[in-house]
N, C-alpha and C positions, 0 to 999 in steps of 0.2 A: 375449614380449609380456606375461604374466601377472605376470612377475618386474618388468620397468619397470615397469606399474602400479601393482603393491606398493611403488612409494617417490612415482610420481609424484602418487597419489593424495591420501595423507596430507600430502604436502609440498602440493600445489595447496591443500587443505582448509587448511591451514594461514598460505597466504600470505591466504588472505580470511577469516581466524581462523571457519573453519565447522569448527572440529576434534569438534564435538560430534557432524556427522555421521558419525566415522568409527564410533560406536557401532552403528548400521543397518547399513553396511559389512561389519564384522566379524560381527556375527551372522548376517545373511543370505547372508556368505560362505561362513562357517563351514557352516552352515545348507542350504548347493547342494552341498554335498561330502559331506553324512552322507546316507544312508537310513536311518531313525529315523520311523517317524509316519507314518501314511497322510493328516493333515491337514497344512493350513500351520501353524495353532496346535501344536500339536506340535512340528514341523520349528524353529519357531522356539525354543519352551521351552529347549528340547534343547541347541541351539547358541547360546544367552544362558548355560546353564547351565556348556556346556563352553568357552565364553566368559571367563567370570569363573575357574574353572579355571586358565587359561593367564594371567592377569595373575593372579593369583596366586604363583603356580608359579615364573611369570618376574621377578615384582615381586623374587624373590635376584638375579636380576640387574641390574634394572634398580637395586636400591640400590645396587651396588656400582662401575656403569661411570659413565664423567666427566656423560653426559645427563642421568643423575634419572629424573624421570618425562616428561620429554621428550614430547609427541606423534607428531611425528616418527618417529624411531630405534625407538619404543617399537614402533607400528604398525607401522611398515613392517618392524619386524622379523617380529611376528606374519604380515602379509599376508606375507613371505617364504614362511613357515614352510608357511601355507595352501596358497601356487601350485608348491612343491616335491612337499606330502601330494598335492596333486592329482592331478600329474605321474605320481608313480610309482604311484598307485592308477590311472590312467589313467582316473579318473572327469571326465565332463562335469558341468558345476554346472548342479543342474535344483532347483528348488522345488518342490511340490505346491501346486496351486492347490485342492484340495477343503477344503471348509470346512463344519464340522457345526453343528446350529442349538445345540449342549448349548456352542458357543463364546463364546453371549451371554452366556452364567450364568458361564463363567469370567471375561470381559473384564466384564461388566456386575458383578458381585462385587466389584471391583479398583476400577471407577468408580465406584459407589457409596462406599465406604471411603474412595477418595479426595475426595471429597464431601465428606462431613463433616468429614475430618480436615482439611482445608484450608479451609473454608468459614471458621472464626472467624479468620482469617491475612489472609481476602481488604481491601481498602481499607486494610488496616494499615502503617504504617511499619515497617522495621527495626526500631526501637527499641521502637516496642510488642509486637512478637512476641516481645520477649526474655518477657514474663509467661510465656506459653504455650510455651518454651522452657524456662524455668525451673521444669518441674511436678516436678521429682528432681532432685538432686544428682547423681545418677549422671553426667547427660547431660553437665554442666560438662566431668567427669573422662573421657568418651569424644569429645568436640569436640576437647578436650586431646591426645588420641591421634592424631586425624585431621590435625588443624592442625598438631603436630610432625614429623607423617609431610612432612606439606606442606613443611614450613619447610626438615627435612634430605634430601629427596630420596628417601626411601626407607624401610624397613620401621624401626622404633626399634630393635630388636634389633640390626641392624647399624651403625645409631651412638649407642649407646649415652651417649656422654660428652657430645654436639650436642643428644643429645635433654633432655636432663634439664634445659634452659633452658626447656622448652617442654611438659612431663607434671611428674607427683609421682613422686620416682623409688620402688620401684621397679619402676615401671612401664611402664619401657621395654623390661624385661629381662626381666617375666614377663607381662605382661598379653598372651592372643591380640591381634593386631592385621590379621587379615584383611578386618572389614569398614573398616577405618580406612580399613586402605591401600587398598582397591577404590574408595572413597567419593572418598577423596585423586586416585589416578588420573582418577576420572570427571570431577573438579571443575575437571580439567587441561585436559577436553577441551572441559568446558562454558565456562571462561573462555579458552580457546585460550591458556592460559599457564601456567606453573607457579609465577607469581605468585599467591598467595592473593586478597590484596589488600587491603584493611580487616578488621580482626577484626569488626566490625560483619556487614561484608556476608559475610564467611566462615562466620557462628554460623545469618545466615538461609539463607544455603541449605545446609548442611549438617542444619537443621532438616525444611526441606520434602524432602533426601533421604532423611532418617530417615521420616517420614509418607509418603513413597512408598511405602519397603518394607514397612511395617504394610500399606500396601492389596494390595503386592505379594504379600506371605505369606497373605492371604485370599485370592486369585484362585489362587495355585498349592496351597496345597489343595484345592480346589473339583477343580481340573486332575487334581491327581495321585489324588485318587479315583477321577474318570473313566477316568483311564490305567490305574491299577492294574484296574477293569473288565474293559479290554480290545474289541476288536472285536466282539464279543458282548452289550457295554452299549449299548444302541441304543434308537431314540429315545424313548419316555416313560420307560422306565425309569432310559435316562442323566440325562433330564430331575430324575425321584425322588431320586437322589443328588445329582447337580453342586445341586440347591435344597434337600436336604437339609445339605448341608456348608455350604452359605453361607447358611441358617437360621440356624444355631447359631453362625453366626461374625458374622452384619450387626449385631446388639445390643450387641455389642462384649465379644469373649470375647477378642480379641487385643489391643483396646485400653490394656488394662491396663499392659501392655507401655510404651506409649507414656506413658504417666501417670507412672509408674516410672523411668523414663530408662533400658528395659534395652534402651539401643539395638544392642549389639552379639546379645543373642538374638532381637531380633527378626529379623535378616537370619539367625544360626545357623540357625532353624527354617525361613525359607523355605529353604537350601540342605537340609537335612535333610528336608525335604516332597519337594522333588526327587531327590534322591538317594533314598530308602528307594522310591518310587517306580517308578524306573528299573531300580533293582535288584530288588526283586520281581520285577518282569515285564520281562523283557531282552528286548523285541522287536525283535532286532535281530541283527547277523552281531558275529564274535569282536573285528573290528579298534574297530567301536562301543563295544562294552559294555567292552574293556581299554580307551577312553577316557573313558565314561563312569564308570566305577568310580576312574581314577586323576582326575577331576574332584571327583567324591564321597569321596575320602578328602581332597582338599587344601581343598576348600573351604571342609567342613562342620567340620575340621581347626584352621585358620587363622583361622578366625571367632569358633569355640568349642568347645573343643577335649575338656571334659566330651562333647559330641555328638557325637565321634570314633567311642566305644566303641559305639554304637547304630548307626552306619554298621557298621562291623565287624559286630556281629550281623548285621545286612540283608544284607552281603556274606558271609559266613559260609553262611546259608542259603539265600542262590542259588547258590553253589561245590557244595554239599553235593543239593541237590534237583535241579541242571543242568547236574551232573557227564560225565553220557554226553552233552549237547547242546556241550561247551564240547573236550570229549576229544580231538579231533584234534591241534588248537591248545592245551592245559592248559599245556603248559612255558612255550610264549609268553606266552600270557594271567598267567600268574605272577610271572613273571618280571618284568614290566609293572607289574602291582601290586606286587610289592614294592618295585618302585622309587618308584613314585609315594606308598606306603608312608612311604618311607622321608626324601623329601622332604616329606610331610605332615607329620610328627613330627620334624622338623628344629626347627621353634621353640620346642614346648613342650620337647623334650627341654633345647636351650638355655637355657629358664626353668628347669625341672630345677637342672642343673649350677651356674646361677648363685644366683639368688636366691630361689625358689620352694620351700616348705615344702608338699608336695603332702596331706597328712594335716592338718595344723594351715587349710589356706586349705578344706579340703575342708569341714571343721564351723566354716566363718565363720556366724555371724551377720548378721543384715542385712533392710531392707525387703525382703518378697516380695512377689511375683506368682504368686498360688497358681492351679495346674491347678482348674478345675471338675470336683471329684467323681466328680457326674452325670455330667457329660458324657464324665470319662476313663471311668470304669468301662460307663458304658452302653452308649459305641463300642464298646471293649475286649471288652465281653461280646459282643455284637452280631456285630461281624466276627470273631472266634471260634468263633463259633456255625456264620456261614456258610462261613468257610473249613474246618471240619470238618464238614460235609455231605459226602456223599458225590458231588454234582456239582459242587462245586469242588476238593475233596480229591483226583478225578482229573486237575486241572491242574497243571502248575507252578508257575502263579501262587498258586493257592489252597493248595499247600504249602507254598512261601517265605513267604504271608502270615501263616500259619499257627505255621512256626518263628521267624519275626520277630518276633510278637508274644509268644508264648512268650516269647524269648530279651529280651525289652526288659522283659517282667512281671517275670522274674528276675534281672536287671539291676538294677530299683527296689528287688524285695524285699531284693538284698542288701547294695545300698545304703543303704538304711534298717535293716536290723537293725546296718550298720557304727556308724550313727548312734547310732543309741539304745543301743547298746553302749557307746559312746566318750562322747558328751555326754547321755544320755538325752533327744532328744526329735528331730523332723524339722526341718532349719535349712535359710540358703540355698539350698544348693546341691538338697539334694532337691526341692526347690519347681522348679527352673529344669532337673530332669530328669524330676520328673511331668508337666511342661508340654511336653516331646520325648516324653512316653508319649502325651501326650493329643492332640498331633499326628499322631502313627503311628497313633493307634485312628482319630482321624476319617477318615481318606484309605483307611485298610481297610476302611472302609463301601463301597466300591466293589464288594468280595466281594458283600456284601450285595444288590446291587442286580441280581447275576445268578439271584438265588431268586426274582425275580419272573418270574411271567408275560409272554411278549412280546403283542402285541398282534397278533391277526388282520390278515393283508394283505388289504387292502382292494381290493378287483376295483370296474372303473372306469375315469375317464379319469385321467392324472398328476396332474391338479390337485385332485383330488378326493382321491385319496390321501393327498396333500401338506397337505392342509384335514385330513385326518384325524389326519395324524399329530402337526399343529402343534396342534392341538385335548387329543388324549391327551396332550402334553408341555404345556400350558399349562396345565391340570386338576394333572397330577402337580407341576407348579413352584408353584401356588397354597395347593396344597395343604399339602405340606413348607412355605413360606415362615409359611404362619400356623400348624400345629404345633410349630416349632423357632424361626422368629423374630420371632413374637408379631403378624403381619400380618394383621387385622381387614378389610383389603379395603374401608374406610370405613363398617364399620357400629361405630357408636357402642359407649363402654364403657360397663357400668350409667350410673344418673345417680343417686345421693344425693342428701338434701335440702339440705348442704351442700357439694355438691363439683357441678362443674360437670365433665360426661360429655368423656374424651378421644375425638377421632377412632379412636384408634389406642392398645392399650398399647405398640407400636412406639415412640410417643413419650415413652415413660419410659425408653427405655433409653440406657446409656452413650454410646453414638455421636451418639444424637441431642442428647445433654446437652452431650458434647462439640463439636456442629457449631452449636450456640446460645451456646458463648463461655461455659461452665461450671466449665472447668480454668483458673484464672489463678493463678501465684503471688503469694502477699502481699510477693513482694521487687519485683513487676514495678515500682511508682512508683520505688523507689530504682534500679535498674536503667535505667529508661527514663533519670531525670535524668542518673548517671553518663556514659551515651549519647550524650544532646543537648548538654548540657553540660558537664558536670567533665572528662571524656575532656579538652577541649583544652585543662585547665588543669596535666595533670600531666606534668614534664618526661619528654621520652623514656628509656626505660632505668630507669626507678626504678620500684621495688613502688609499689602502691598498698593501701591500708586505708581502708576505705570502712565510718563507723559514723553513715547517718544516722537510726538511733532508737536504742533500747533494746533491741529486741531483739538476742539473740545469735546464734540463727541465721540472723535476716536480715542482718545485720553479717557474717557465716561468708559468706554466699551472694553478698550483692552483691559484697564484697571478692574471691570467686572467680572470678566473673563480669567483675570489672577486671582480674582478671592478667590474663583469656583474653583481652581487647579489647587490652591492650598487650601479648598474644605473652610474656608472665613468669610459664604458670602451673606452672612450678617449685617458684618460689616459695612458693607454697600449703602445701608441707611445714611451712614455720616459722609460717608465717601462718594456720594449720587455730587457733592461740591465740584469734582473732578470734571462735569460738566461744562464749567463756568472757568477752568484753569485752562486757558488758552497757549501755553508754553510749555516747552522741551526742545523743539525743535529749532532753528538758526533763531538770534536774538530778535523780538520785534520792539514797537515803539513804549518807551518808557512806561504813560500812562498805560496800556495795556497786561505791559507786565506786573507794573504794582497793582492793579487791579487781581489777576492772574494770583499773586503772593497772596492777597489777600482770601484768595479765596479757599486757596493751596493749605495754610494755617488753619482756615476751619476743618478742612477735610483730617487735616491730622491730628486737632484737638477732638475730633470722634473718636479716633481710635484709643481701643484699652491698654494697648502697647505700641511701643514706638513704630509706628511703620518704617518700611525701607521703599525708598523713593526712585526709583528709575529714570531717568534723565538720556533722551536722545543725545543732545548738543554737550558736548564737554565742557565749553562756557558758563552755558545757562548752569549745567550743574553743579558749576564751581561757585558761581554767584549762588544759586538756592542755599547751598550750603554755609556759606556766610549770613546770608540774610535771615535763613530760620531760625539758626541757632541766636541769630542777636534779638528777635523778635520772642525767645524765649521755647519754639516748637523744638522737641524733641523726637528726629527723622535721622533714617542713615540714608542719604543721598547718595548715589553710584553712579558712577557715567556707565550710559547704554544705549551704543548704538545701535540705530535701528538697520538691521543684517538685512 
């Protein structure tokens, strides 16, 4: 019975294009078959986590067979998989219905975040979200990754030659691609098709998936501190942590993230909040935590594959701390992970072998998103502090936390002295692993929150109790919120003679800057018109060059932003010239502009077919149009105002 359901479900879901429910489906499938978690909150994390694991894992396969990403085959292979593991575990699929009040601080965390980050999006067009889309560069070049995944069926890596119509190569061959591909698969279930559909409408929700997981990755912090606690973090003082993590995270310490376009670390670090997590504190039987840990290598792996080596240490010192807890079963449990190992390290290896300079990409250069100091160092010191006490120093948890963080401080330090050896000074990539340091110290604060005092039980009737205890947790969550995230409670900030008193210094912070419509890029008008307009002027299959001002990186930007709408951003290799093409917009100085032409003509000796040229200034693109064609380039130039 369990097996026909496994096909008939996903196929029913599918004939009434509901394929999006089969997300709820598979986790809470997943989710009735593990013991993990005395709550449903839990039960759930757990099997989202080991969720995304399995499409992952499976996504080698599903690149490779005639379906793609299919919903269908895809699921029902999964649900196969499920009512088989069931089977022979001869487990009944049961949930936990208990639910703790420290669950509103996780889910309330996540909806808050999402709040703001969606809030400047709301009543907006497609085309005007492209501003608030276009806050990085980066983001262009990982929509690029997703959308390729989309277009070839499957991971880039395994088609390599398909993809390069559709990324910068080469990037098909070395860049992780795990949250692409996760993003790709979901987008298959949410549109019941593994037709994208408009590049248009592909950029906006691929947009609002990426601002999901920024709110996601704050709520599962919040979470995995709690977890890392344990059954012993109970209620005011669960309360003290779960509002001290999401203090320091609601002003917007992950936003940045988002600002940045580092869309692919932001889902790294929520799977690595999860993982380092679960591995700390393995509350769980051996057949869980070998699938938990083989979830936490491919994940955290496939995503971002720098955060591999800090899963490693997390797993390192629960093998090493829960050596005699794992002893009966160790060959199995090993065995296991090195498989899962070893399929983890399947695509960076492959980027390896091909095209990946692992030393030379390590001291890239580039915009950061630098970790907070304060806030690594003072976790760090913090949960250190407490996991070397001698009442958590007798747990397991508190010595896995313990050698974890150790093993991730010198992780950094030797990463940085590789640095400063080799280029003299901290570049990209240390920035994008202080920020995995300063996610493992916040979630270690959980140590922390066992050196407090529990609170007297209260003798009485239930309700009274229950009054008391919601009383001490709502004291401890007030309290934390306006220590770590600036929450004033509505009493006024000073008042100056010339400044007019905030409510709130809450309301000076990022998030709130950001949910008032404060991020917008300066490409967003040329991007919108391209959109509304130019879009249906340019023949199918041919680049676009898009220069309506003077500027050059907004010429670089908009122009990146038209390959991705026409599915050609391949193309962007040759056309990255557009950079250095300073004109569209009202005439400038001679030497400028022949420089400008000059560079214009390389951009369009890349391309495989004649691009079509967009031109702000109806001059200039009456002159380009003479000058190219005598210099021998073959371009259709259009005047396009910029609307």
């Amino acid at each position: 019975m369990a097996l026909a359901f496994s096909w008939l479900v996903p196929l029913g879901l599918d004939l009434v294009h509901l394929d999006v429910v089969l997300l709820p489906v598979l986790v809470l499938g997943v989710g009735s078959l593990l013991r993990v978690g005395g709550g449903l909150l839990d039960r759930v994390v757990v099997a989202a986590f080991v969720v995304c694991g399995a499409v992952m894992g499976l996504g080698l396969l599903f690149s490779v067979w005639p379906w793609g990403l299919a919903p269908v085959p895809g699921v029902g292979l999964m649900l196969t998989i499920l009512s088989f593991t069931g089977w022979l575990a001869r487990r009944r699929p049961s949930l936990p219905r208990r639910f703790r009040g420290s669950d509103l601080l996780v889910v309330g965390t996540g909806a808050v975040m999402w709040h703001y980050l969606h809030h400047p999006l709301i009543g907006k067009s497609a085309a005007e979200r492209l501003g608030y889309f276009l806050s990085s560069e980066d983001r262009m070049g990982h929509f690029s990754y997703f959308d390729g995944i989309h277009q070839v069926g499957g991971y880039a890596f395994l088609h390599q030659e398909a993809a390069r119509s559709f990324m910068m190569t080469p990037a098909e061959a070395v860049y992780p691609q795990g949250s692409h591909f996760l993003l790709a698969w979901i987008d298959v279930l949410v549109r019941s098709s593994t037709d994208a559909g408009p590049g248009l409408g592909a950029v906006n929700r691929y947009f609002l998936y990426v601002l999901a997981a920024n709110a996601l990755l704050c709520a599962a912090m919040v979470w995995a501190a709690r977890w890392i606690g344990g059954p012993r973090l109970r209620g005011w003082r669960s309360a003290a942590v779960c509002a001290t993590v999401a203090g320091l995270l609601l002003p917007g310490l992950m936003l940045q993230l988002v600002q940045r376009g580092f869309d692919s670390e932001i889902v790294g670090l929520l799977f690595l909040a999860v993982a380092v997590a679960l591995l700390v504190r393995p509350a769980m039987r051996t057949a869980e935590f070998a699938l938990v840990s083989a979830a936490a290598l491919i994940t955290v792996s496939y995503v971002y594959n720098l955060y591999g080596v800090l899963v490693g240490v997390a797993l390192l010192a629960t093998s090493v701390v829960h050596r005699r807890r794992f002893a009966r079963w160790r060959w199995r449990l090993y065995a296991g992970q090195v498989a899962a190992l070893a399929v983890a390290a399947l695509p960076s290896v492959l980027s390896v072998l091909s095209k990946l300079d692992v030393a030379k990409t390590s001291n890239l250069a580039g915009p950061m998103a630098a970790a907070d100091r304060v806030v690594l160092i003072g976790c760090a010191l913090a949960a250190l502090l407490a996991a070397a006490l001698p009442k958590n120093r007798r747990t397991g948890s508190g010595q896995a936390v313990l050698l974890t963080l150790l093993g991730v401080a010198a992780t950094l330090a030797v990463f940085g002295w590789w640095q400063m050896r080799t280029i003299g000074y901290y570049s990209y990539y240390f920035e994008k692993l202080a920020m995995a340091g300063m996610v493992i110290a916040m979630i270690g604060l959980g140590t922390v929150g066992l050196l407090l005092d529990p609170a007297e039980r209260t003798r009485g009737p239930r309700i009274r109790r229950r009054l008391d205890r919601a009383l001490l947790s709502g004291l401890a969550t007030a309290a934390a919120l306006s220590l770590f995230g600036y929450v004033q409670w509505g009493v006024p900030s000073p008042q100056g003679p010339l400044s007019k008193a905030e409510p709130s210094a809450y309301f000076n912070s990022a998030t709130v800057k950001w949910g008032k419509g404060g991020t917008v890029s300066n490409t967003a008008a040329a991007t919108r018109t391209f959109a509304t307009r130019d879009l249906a002027r340019v023949p199918s299959g041919h680049p676009v060059i898009t220069l309506y001002g003077n500027d050059g990186y907004q010429n670089l930007n908009s122009t990146f932003m038209a390959q991705l709408l026409t599915r050609q951003a391949g193309a962007m290799v040759g056309l990255y010239e557009t950079y250095y093409v300073k004109i569209g917009g009202p005439a400038q100085a001679e030497t400028d502009y022949q420089e400008a032409l000059a560079h214009l003509r390389s951009a369009v000796a890349s391309c495989s077919t004649a691009p079509t040229v967009l031109v702000g200034d109806p001059a200039v693109a009456a002159r380009l149009r003479h000058d190219l064609a005598d210099g021998g380039s073959v371009a259709t130039v259009l005047d396009a105002p910029l609307g």
